[in-house]
FILUMZA-741911 format. One line per 10 residues: number of its first residue (from 0); their letters; for each residue z, y, x of C-alpha. Coordinates in steps of 0.05 Angstrom, whole numbers, plus 5000, padded with zeros to 4 digits. Layout:
BEGIN
NUM) a) Z,Y,X  ...
REM end
This chain:
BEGIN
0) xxxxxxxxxx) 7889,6371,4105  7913,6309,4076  7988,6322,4105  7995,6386,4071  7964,6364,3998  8010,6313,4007  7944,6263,3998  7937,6194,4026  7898,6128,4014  7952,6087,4008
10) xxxxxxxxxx) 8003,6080,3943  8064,6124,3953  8111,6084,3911  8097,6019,3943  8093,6056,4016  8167,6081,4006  8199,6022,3980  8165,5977,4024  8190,6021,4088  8267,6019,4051
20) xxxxxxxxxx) 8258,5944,4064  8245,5959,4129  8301,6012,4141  8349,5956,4105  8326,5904,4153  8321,5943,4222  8397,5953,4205  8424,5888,4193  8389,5867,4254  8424,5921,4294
30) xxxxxxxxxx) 8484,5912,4269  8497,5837,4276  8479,5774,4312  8427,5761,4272  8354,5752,4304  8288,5728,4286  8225,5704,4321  8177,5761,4283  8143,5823,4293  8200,5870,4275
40) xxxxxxxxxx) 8242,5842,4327  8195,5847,4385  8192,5916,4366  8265,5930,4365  8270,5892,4421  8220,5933,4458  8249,5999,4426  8318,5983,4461  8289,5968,4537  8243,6034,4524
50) xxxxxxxxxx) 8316,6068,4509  8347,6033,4571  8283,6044,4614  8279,6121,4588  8342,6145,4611  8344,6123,4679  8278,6169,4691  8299,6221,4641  8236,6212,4602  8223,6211,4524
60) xxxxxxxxxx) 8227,6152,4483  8158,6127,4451  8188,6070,4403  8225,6108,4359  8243,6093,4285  8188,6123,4252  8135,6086,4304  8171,6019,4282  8166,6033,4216  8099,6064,4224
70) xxxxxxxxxx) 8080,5997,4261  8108,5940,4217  8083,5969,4159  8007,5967,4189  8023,5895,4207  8040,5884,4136  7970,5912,4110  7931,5890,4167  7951,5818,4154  7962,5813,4090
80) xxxxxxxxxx) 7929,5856,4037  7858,5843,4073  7867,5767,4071  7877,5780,3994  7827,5818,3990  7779,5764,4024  7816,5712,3977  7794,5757,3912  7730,5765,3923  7716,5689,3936
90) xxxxxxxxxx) 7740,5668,3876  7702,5719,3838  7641,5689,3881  7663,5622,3856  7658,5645,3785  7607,5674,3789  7562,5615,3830  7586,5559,3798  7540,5522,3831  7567,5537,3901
100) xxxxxxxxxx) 7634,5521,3872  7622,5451,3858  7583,5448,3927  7650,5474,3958  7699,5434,3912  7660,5367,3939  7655,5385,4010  7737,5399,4010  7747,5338,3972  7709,5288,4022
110) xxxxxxxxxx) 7737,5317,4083  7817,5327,4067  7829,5275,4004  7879,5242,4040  7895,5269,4101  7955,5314,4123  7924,5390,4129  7921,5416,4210  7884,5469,4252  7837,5407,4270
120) xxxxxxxxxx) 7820,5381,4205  7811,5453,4179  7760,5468,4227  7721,5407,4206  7698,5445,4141  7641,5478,4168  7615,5501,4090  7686,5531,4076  7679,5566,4139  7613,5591,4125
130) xxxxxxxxxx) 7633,5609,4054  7678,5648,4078  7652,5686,4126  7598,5704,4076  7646,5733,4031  7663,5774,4092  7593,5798,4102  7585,5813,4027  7654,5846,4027  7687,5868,4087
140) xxxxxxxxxx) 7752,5890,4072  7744,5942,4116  7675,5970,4106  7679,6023,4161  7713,6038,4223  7721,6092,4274  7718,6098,4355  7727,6147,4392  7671,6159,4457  7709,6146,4526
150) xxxxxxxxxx) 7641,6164,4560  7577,6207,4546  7526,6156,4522  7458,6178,4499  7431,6134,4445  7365,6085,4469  7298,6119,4449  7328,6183,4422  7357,6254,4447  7419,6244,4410
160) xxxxxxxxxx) 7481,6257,4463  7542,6225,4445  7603,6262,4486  7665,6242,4509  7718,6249,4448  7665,6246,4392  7681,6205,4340  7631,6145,4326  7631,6112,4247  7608,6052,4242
170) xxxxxxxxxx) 7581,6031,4174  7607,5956,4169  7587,5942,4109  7514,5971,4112  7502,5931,4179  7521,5870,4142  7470,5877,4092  7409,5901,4133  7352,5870,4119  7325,5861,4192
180) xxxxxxxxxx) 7389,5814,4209  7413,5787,4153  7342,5766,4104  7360,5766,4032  7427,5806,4034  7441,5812,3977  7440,5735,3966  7500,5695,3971  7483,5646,4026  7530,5612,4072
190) xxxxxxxxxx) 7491,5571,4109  7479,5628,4151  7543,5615,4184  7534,5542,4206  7508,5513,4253  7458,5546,4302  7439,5599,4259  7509,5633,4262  7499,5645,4335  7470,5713,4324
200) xxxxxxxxxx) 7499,5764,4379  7580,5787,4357  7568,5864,4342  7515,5844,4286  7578,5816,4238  7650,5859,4234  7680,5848,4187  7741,5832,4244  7716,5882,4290  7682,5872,4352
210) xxxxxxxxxx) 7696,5878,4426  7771,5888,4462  7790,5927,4395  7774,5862,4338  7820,5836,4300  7889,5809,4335  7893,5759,4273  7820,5741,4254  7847,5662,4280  7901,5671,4240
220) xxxxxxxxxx) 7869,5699,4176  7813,5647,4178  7865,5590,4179  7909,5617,4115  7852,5640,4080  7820,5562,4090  7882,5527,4070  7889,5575,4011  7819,5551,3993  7834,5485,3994
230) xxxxxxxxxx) 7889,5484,3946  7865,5536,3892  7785,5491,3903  7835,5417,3893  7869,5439,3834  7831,5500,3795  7763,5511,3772  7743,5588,3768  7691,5612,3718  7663,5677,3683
240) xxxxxxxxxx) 7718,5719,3625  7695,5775,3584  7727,5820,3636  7685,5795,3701  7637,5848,3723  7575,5825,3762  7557,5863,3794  7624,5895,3815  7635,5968,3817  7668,5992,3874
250) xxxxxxxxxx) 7735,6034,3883  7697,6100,3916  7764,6129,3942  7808,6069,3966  7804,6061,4036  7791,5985,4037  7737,5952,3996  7767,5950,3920  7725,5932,3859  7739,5997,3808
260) xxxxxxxxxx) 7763,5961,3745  7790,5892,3798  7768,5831,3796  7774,5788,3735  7765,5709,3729  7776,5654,3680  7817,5596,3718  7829,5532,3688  7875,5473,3710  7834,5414,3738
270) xxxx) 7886,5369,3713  7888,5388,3646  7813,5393,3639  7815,5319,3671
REM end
């Protein structure tokens, strides 16, 4: 229904210009020398050996330009607008719990003051980790998805008959705030996450999926979103405007977690307050 109302979750404007880009870029590629070690050229790449490969059997071509468009600009939202997402909510968290701010602010400080940022020394900051993946808990970018049954599966003590091709939703963010695995959800507590207690079993947090099907980038978007911490925590200080909402409102039609009226902050130099 959505293709013929000419609906869709995602913001038209911004959809076509960002896949212009794309069109703009797929070109020059093709029509120089030029290459680049990214995503859009593995996939042209791959497009041109599925050409090559397709006509010696005489079969259709599955990369074409609308897949590669189609493709690069899920890459683009998958990795970037939910790692923003996870960035704006923590620093409404860190307005909001001042207290866990300056907790945060010194636990940065003491381990990196210093010292050159790396993978290793980034995985040292066990609290920032657990912050963050608290924030995730609270607000999963994605607060549902959707798999489809490969076999019929009856569900344990019940009648109920799941078949082969029924769709299965799975509530994301109401499993992260059950009461019966996480005590005290709606409490902002990131000790959770360290140590032994965050060694609960994988399909009880989601927020990057779980199984063969998580997220390809959940390394990846733990490591930005971390060194993004550590330089807004080192040189801002985040606190409560007449705008903030707590507690927020969320956007009821978006298809990723939104607050309705966004997500509004004070932020103050920590130089100039020095």
């Amino acid at each position: 229904m959505f293709k013929y109302l000419n609906i869709s979750f995602m913001n038209a404007e911004s959809t076509n210009e960002l896949v212009r880009i794309l069109k703009a870029a797929k070109k020059e590629r093709r029509s120089g020398d030029k290459r680049r070690n990214d995503f859009l050229q593995l996939l042209i790449d791959a497009a041109q050996n599925d050409n090559d490969y397709s006509e010696s059997i005489q079969s259709q071509t599955l990369l074409d330009d609308d897949t590669i468009d189609a493709q690069s600009l899920l890459f683009l939202i998958a990795g970037y607008e939910t790692s923003s997402t996870l960035l704006s909510f923590a620093i409404h968290i860190l307005a909001t719990k001042p207290e866990i701010q300056e907790k945060l602010r010194t636990h940065v400080q003491e381990l990196t003051d210093g010292k050159e940022m790396s993978y290793e020394l980034l995985s040292q900051l066990t609290y920032l980790e657990g912050f963050l993946l608290e924030v995730l808990r609270l607000y999963p970018p994605v607060a549902r998805v959707d798999r489809v049954c490969t076999k019929t599966y009856i569900l344990p003590g019940t009648s109920v008959q799941i078949d082969i091709g029924d769709v299965v939703a799975i509530p994301i963010y109401g499993i992260q705030k059950d009461p019966d695995i996480y005590p005290q959800p709606e409490e902002f507590i990131p000790e959770r996450f360290i140590g032994e207690k965050k060694n609960r079993p994988s399909h009880l947090f989601l927020a990057f999926g779980a199984g063969p099907r998580n997220c390809i980038g959940l390394r990846f978007a733990m490591y930005s979103a971390k060194l993004s911490m550590v330089t807004l925590l080192k040189n801002f200080k985040f606190s409560v405007c007449p705008k903030t909402e707590d507690p927020i409102q969320f956007e009821k039609r978006g298809f990723l977690l939104k607050a309705e009226k966004g997500l509004w902050v004070r932020i103050d130099s920590l130089t100039s307050i020095v």
